[in-house]
C-alpha positions as CSV (number, residue, x, y, z in Angstrom):
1,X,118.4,86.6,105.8
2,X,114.3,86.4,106.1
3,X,113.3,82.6,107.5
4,X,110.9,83.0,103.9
5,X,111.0,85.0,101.0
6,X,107.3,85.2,99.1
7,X,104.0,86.1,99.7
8,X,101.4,85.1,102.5
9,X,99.6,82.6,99.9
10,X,103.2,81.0,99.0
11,X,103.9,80.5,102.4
12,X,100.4,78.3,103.4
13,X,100.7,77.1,99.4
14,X,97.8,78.7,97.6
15,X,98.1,81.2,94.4
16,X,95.0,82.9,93.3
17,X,94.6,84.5,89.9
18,X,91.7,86.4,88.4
19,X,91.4,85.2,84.6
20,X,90.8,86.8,81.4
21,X,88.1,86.2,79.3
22,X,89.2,82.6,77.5
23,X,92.4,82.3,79.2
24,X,94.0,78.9,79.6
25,X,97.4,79.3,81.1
26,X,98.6,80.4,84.5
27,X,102.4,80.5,85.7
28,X,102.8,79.6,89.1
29,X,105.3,81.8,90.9
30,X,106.0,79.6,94.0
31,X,109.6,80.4,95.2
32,X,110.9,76.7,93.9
33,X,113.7,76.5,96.4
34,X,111.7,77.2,99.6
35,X,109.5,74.9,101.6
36,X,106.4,75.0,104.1
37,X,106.3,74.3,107.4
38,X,105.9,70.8,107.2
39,X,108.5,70.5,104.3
40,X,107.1,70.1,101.4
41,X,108.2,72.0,98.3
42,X,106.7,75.0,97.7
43,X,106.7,74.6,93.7
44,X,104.6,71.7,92.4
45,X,107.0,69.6,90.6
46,X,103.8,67.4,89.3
47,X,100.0,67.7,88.9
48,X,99.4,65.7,91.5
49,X,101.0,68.2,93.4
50,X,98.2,70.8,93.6
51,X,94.5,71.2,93.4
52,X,92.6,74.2,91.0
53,X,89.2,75.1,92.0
54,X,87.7,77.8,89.5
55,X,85.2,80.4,91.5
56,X,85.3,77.4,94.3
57,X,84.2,74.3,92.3
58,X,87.2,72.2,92.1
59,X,88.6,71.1,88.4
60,X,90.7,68.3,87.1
61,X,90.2,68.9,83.4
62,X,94.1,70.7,83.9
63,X,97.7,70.0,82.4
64,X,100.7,70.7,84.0
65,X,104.7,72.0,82.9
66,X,106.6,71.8,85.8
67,X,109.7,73.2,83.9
68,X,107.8,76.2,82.8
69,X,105.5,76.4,85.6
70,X,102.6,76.5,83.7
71,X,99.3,75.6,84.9
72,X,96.4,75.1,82.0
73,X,93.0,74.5,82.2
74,X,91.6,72.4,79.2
75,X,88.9,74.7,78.2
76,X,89.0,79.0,78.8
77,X,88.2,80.7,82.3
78,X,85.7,83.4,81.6
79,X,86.8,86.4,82.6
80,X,86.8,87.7,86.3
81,X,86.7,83.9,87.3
82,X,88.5,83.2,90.4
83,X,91.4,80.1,89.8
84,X,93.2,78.8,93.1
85,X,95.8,76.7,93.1
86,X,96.1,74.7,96.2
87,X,99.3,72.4,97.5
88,X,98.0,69.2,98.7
């Protein structure tokens, strides 16, 4: 059995999506029962969890679901815009 199942940006706690014109919502796919090195959870179980930049300028206008794990932006990303989500 691996140490960790997921992706390199799972592992150090980022996700990266390129958006669609006007889209809102972005499902996180952390592995949820996995943590990092200094053990934290790797799924944000709140917004204060995570930061979102959009093409590097950091954004707070967000809402998070933690049971769907669903992040939204309040107003649409245009599209090619880069969205990070970061674990603080």
């Amino acid at each position: 059995m691996p140490l960790f199942e997921g992706t390199q940006q799972q592992y150090y706690g980022s996700q990266s999506f390129i958006a669609t014109n006007g889209q809102t919502a972005f499902v996180l796919t952390f592995p949820s029962n996995q943590t990092l090195l200094n053990n934290l959870a790797t799924m944000p179980t709140a917004i204060g969890d995570f930061n979102v930049t959009v093409n590097g300028v950091i954004t707070t206008a967000i809402s998070y679901n933690a049971v769907t794990f669903t992040m939204t932006l309040n107003s649409g990303a245009s599209a090619n815009d880069v969205v990070l989500v970061s674990i603080i």
